[in-house]
N, C-alpha and C positions, 0 to 999 in steps of 0.2 A: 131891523136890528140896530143897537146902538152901535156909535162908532166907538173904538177902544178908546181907551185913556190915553194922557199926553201918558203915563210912568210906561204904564204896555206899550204903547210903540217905542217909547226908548230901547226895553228891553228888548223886542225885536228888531231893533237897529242894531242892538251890539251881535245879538247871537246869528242876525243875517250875514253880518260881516265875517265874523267865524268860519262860516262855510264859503263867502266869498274867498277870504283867504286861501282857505283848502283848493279850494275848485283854480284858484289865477296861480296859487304854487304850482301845481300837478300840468297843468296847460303852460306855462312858461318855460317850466323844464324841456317838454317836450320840443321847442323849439331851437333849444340849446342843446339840441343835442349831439350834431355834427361838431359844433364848435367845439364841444367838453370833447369830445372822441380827437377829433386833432390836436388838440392840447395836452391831453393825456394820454396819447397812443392807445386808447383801448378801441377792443374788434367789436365788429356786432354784438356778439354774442356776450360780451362783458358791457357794453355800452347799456344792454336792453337791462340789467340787472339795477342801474343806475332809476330805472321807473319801477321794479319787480321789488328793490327790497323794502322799498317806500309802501306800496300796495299791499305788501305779503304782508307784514308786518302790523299797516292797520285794518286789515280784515285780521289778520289772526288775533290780534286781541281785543279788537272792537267787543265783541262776544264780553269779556272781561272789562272792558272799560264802559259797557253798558250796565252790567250788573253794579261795579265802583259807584259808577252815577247815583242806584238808588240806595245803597247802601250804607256809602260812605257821604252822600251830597249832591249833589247836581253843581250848587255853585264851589262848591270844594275843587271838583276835579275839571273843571271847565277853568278854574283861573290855574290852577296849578300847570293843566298840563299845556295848557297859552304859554305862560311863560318857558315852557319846558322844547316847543315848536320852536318858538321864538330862538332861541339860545343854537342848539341845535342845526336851524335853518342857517345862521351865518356860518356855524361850522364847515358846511358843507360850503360853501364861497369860498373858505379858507384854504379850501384841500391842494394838496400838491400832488396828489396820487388816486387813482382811481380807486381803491380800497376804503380811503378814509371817505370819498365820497360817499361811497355806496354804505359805506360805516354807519355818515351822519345822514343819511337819507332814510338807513332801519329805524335810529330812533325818532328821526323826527314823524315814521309812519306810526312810531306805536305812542307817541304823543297824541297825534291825530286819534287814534285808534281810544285813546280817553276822551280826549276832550269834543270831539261832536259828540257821540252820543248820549254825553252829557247836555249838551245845548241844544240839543232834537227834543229831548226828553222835556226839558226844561220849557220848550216851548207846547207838547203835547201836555202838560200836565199844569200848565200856565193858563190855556185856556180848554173853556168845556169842550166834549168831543160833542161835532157837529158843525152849522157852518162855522161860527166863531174859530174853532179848532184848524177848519178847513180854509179859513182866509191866511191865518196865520204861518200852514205847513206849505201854502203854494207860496205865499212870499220866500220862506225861508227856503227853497226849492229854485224859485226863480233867481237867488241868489247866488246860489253855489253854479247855476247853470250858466248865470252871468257871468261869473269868476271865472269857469272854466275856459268861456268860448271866449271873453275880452284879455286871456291870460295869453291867447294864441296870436295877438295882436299885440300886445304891450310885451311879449316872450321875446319876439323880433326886435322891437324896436331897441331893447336894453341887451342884446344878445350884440347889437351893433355897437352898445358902449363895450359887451366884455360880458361873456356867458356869465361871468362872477356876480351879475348884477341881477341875477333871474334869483339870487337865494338873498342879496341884502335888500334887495326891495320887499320880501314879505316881512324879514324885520320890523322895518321901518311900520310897515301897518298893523301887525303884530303889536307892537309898542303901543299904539293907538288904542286899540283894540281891548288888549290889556289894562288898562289905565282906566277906559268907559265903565269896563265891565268891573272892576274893581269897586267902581263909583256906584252903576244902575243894578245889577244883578241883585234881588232881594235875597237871602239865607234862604234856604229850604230846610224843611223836616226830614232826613233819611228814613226811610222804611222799616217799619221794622223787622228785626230777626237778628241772627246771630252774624257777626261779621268774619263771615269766613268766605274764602275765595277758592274754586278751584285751578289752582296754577296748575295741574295733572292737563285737565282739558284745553286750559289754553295752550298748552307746549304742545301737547300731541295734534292740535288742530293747526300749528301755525307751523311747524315742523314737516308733517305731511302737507301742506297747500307747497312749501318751500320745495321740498323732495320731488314734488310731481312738476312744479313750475321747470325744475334741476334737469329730470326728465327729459320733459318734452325738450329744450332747449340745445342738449348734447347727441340729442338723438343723428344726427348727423356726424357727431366726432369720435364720437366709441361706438366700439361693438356692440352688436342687437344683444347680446346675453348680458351686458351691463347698462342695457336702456333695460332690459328686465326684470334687474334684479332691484334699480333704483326705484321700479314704476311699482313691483311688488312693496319694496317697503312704504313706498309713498301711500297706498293702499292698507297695508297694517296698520302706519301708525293712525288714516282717517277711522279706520274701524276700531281701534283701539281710542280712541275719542270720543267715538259713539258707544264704544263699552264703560268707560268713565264716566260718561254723562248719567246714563241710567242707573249706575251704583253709586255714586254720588251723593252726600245727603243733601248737599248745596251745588246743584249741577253749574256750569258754565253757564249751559244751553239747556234749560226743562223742555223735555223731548214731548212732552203734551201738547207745546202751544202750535207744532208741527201738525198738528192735528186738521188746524185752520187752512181748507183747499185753498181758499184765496190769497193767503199769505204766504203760505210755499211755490205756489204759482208764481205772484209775484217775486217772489226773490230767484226762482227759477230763468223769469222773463230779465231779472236786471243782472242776473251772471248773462246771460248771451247776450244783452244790450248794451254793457258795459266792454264786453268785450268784442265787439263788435267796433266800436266806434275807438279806443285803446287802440285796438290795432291799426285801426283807419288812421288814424292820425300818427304812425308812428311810422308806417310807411309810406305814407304821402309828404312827409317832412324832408324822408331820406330821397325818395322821387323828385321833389321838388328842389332840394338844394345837391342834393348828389349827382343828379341824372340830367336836369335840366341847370342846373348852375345857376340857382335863382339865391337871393342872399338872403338872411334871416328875416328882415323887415320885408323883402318881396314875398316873401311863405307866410308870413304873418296876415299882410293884406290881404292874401290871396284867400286864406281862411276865412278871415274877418267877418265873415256876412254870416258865419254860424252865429254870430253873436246876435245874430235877430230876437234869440228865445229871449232877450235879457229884456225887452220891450215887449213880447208877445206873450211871452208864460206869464204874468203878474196882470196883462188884460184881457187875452184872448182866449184863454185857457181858462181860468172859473168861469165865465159863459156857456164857453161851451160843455164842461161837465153838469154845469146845471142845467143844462139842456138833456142833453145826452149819459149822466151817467158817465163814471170814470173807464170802465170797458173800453167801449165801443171808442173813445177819446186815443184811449193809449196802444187799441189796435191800429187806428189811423195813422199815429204818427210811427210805429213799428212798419207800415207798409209802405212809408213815406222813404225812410231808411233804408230798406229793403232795394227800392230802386235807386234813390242815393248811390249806391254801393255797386251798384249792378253795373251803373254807367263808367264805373272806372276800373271794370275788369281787366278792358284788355287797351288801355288808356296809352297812348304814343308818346314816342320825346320829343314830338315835336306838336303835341298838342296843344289849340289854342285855347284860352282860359275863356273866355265869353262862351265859347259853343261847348265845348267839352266839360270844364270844372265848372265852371257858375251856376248848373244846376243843378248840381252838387252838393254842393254848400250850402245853397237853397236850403233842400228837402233835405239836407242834415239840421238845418238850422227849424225846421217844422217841425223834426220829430223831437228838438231835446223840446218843443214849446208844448207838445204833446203828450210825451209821456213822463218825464224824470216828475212833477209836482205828483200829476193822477197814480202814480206808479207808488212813491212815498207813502201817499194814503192807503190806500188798497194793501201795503205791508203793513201799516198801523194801527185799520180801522177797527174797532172792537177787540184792540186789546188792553185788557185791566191796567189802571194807571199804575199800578205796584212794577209791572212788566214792560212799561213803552221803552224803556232805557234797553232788553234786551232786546224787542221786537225792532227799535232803531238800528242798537248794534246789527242785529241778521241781516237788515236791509242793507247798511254799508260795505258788511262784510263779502255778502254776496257780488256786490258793484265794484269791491276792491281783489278779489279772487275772480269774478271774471274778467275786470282789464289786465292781471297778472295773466292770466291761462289764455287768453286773445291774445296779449302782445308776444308770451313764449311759441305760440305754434305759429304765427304771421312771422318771428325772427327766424323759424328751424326753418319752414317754408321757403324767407326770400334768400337763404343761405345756401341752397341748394344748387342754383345757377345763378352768377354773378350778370350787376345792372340788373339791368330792367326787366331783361326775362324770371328773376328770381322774384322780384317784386309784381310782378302778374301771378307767378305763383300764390304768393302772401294776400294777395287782392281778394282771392278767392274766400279769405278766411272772415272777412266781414260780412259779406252775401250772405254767405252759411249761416255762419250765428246771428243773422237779423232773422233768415228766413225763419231760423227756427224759433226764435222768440215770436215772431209773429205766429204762428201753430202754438206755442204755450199761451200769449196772450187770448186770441181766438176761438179758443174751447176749455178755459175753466175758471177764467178772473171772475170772481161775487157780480151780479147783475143789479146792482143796488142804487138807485140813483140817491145823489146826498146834495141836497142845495147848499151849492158855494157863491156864497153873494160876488159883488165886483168889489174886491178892494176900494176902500174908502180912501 
């Protein structure tokens, strides 16, 4: 196959960077997170909302900012809502108050919540579906996966200038960012149809994901009769989302394309995968600098070797699915996770890092090399290019409602018994939802093998 143009890999330069952003925002907070909490006096259970309204926010509207993409543009709402991150993200640097944080953390999720699915789209409808297609979404895959895991390393090291510095540094790349894609990004044709949006389905989908996040999180601080009256409405308002969709003339979400076993599976497998490793990281931060007294650059280090996937997923990974088929690819590395997780169940404070965590990390760092690219496709593969922009949005939405619904039951979890016995509680909560992604991945992802060349 020919190798892309100099203009196509430009384009793929900027819209890689995109998701790199997303992916080093979301991991760099995550390391700042004791710091913001001492700085601002907030508890657990307020700190964790500081990564939930970010996530709730762009899963709840991803679903809408997928349909935007094809409606309104691809490169429309890919620069608008960059600049929109951009703005936003310093906000949140700014903050004097845990509120406004968590203020500028909603919108800078429902920025996100536009502008990937805009630039996922953009690259599925940029090139033909097949390998071409299939080179292009593991790059852009291996990038966000980059972003995420080198964000847990460079989170540290500017958490030691001044937690403030985890929100002005995406700025500063954002800026960049901005600028390229202003330059490289060609116009696109919007879709045609009538330009109407349902704002019904996005409030009531983003509203109930919030309600149930709200839920599970207080269940510990009120009464059982007001964990069930909030867990019932959190439940109305999803079934009422699902009753708007289908009366709908212009759905959010066209309940048809739920049709595709393979595509519900997968977004099934990336709600407990996403949430699986959300949570892992969220207590292993507060383990590592709460419980062990390690400083934000020693936790950063100490992660670091996740960031394998950012060298592996872009070489190691289209081999082996063109060997194997994306399945079989992204079961492995879900079992890979699985024991990951398993080894720090019941994990000591005075554990040493070579024997206990570094293998760890390891086989954390195998599975994002494994499944986040093959994962992407398999929610993408054989849907009409009129629809990749909602078929994207699903696949986000689901990765960003289950790191919100994993990080709320690991924070009710380690809340329960203070130190470390509360955080072996919480430990429990990634095992689980790997195991079980691994049983969704296992018995019903499409058996389809797709030759994925080796990156040029």
């Amino acid at each position: 196959m020919a190798k892309m143009s100099g203009r196509a890999r430009a384009v793929l330069f900027v819209l890689c960077g995109s998701i790199f952003l997303e992916g080093v925002d979301v991991s760099m907070l995550g390391m700042a997170l004791p710091a913001i909490r001492a700085d601002l006096g907030m508890s657990t259970a307020e700190l964790q909302w500081v990564v939930s309204a970010y996530v709730l926010s762009y899963g709840g509207f991803m679903p809408l900012g997928g349909r935007a993409a094809d409606l309104l543009g691809r490169r429309r709402m890919f620069v608008f809502w960059l600049a929109v991150f951009l703005a936003f993200s310093g906000l949140g640097g700014l903050a004097g108050d845990g509120w406004v944080l968590i203020l500028s953390r909603f919108v800078t999720g429902v920025a996100a919540a536009f502008m990937t699915p805009a630039g996922l789209s953009l690259i599925t409808t940029s090139f033909p579906e097949g390998p071409p297609r299939n080179r292009a979404v593991l790059w852009y895959a291996a990038a966000g996966a980059a972003g995420f895991s080198l964000g847990l390393v460079v989170g540290g090291l500017l958490t030691a200038l001044g937690w403030r510095w985890v929100f002005f540094a995406p700025v500063l790349l954002a800026a960049l960012i901005l600028v390229m894609a202003v330059r490289l990004v060609p116009t696109d044709v919007p879709a045609d149809g009538p330009r109407r949006f349902d704002v019904a389905g996005a409030v009531t989908l983003t509203t109930g994901m919030v309600t149930l996040v709200y839920t599970v999180v207080r269940v510990p601080e009120v009464p059982a009769v007001v964990s069930v009256a909030t867990g019932a409405l959190a439940v109305a308002l999803l079934v009422a989302f699902v009753v708007v969709e289908s009366r709908s003339p212009v759905p959010l979400v066209r309940l048809g394309i739920l049709r595709g076993v393979a595509l519900v599976r997968a977004n099934v497998a990336t709600v407990l995968f996403a949430g699986a490793f959300v949570s892992f990281q969220f207590i292993t931060v507060l383990y590592l600098q709460e419980v062990r007294g390690w400083s934000a650059i020693e936790t950063g280090l100490a992660l670091v070797v996740v960031a394998i996937d950012a060298v592996l997923a872009p070489t190691v990974t289209p081999r082996l699915v063109d060997r194997f088929g994306n399945p079989p690819v992204i079961v492995a590395g879900v079992a890979a996770a699985v024991l990951g997780y398993a080894l720090f169940l019941s994990i000591p404070a005075d554990a040493a890092y070579w024997t206990a965590m570094f293998p760890t990390m390891v086989l954390l760092g195998i599975a994002f090399t494994l499944v986040y690219g093959p994962l992407t496709i398999v929610a993408t593969d054989g849907v009409a290019d009129h629809e990749q922009g909602l078929a994207s949005g699903l696949w986000n939405t689901s990765f960003q409602f289950g790191a919100a619904l994993g990080l709320a039951v690991a924070t009710t979890l380690s809340v329960t018994a203070h130190g470390l016995p509360g955080l072996h509680a919480a430990f429990a909560v990634p095992v689980t939802a790997a195991a079980l992604a691994l049983v969704v991945a296992a018995t019903g992802l499409r058996r389809r093998r797709v030759a994925v060349p080796i990156p040029a």
